[in-house]
N, C-alpha and C positions, 0 to 999 in steps of 0.2 A: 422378412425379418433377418434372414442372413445378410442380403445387401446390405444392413441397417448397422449390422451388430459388425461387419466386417469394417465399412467405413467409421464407427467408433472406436474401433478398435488402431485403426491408423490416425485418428484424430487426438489419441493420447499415447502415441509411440509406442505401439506394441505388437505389432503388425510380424516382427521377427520371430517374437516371442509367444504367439498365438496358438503353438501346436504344444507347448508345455504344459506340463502341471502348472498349477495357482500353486499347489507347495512348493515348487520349486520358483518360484519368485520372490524377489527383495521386498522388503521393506517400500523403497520405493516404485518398485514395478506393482504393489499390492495398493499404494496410494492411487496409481493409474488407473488399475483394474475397477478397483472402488471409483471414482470419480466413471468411468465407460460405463457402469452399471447402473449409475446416477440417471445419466442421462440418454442413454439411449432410445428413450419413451417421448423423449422431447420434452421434456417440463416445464410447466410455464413459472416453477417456483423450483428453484435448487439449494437446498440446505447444506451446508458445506463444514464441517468441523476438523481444521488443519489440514487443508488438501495436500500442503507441499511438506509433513512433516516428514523429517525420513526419505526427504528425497532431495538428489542432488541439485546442484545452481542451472543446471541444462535443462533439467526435468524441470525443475521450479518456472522456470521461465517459459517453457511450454507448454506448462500448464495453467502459468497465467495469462498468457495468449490465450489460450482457449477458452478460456471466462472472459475475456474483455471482448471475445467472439459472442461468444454465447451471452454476454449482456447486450454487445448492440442489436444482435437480433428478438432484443425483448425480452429475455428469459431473465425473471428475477432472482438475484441471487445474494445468498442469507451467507455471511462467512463467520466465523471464530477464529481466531488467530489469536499467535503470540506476531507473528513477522510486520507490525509493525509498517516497516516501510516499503514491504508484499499490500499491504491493507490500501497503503496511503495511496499505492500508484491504481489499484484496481476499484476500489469502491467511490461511491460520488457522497455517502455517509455513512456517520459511525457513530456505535453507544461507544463511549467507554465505559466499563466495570470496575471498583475497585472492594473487594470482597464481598461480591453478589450484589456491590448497589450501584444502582445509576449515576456517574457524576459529572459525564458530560456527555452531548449528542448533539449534530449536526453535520449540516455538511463538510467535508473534509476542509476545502479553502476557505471555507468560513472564519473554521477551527485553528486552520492554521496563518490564518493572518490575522484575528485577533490575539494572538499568542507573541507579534512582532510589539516589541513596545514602539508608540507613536515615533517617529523620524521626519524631520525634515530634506527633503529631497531638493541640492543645489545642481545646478548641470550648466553646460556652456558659460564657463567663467573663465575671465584671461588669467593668466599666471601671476597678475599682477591684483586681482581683485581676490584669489584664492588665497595672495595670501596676506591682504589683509584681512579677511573673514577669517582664515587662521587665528591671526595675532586678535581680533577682536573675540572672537571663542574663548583663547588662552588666558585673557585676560578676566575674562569670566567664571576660568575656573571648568570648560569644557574641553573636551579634545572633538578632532573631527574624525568621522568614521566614514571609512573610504568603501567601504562596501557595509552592506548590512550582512549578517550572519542569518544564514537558511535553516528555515525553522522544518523540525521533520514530527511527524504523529507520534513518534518518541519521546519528541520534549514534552509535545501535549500531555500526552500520557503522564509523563512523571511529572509534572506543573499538578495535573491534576491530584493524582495521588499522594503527589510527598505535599505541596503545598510552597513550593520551591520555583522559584521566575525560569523560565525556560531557557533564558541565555544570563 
């Protein structure tokens, strides 16, 4: 158990700070601590409520390495968050909530490409046929969009709750 709890204890940075008090750690060294206590049993289900709150963008990123660790090796893991686009890179689905009710769920890429409104995608065209497709557009009363805009679990989010098109 000591090999077990030592190597968890470097597995969430804190390997320095190992011989201190828990009172005398932050905010975010306390996020740590909490998440090393989580998992030190090896759980095959991990419950997680704001792991990276209160804790720095070094820590944060640390610590979501260590979840996208501890998801490929199997371990399911249940998260709550505000972060958004923390959410979007780590989990493969998501409820959303908007005060206690369900109002959207699936998986992330799902969610976030039907959030793209439909596009037509032109490619390898000469400079000369661009821009008649131009002038034929303009003539229509469209413009042409030169890149599509990147949809993030943010817009979802508030698409969902306010009721408002994501871009």
């Amino acid at each position: 158990m000591k090999a077990r709890v030592a190597d968890v204890i470097e597995r969430v940075g804190l390997t320095a700070a190992a011989d201190r008090r828990v009172g005398a750690y932050s905010k975010g060294m306390l996020q740590r601590i909490g998440l090393a206590q989580a998992i030190v049993h090896e759980p095959k289900l991990l419950i997680l409520d704001e792991p990276t709150a209160g804790v720095d963008p070094v820590a944060g990123e640390a610590i979501a390495r260590l979840l996208l660790e501890l998801k490929s090796q199997g371990t399911t893991i249940l998260i709550t968050s505000h972060l958004l686009g923390q959410i979007e890179d780590l989990c493969d689905r998501v409820a959303i909530l908007d005060r206690g009710r369900l109002v959207v769920e699936g998986r992330v890429s799902d969610l976030l490409r039907e959030a793209v409104s439909p596009a037509l995608e032109v490619t390898a065209l000469s400079e000369a046929e661009r821009e008649e497709l131009d002038r034929w557009l303009a003539e229509r009363g469209h413009a042409p969009v030169t890149s599509a805009p990147r949809v993030r679990l943010d817009d979802v989010f508030l698409a969902c709750v306010t009721g408002r098109d994501v871009r």
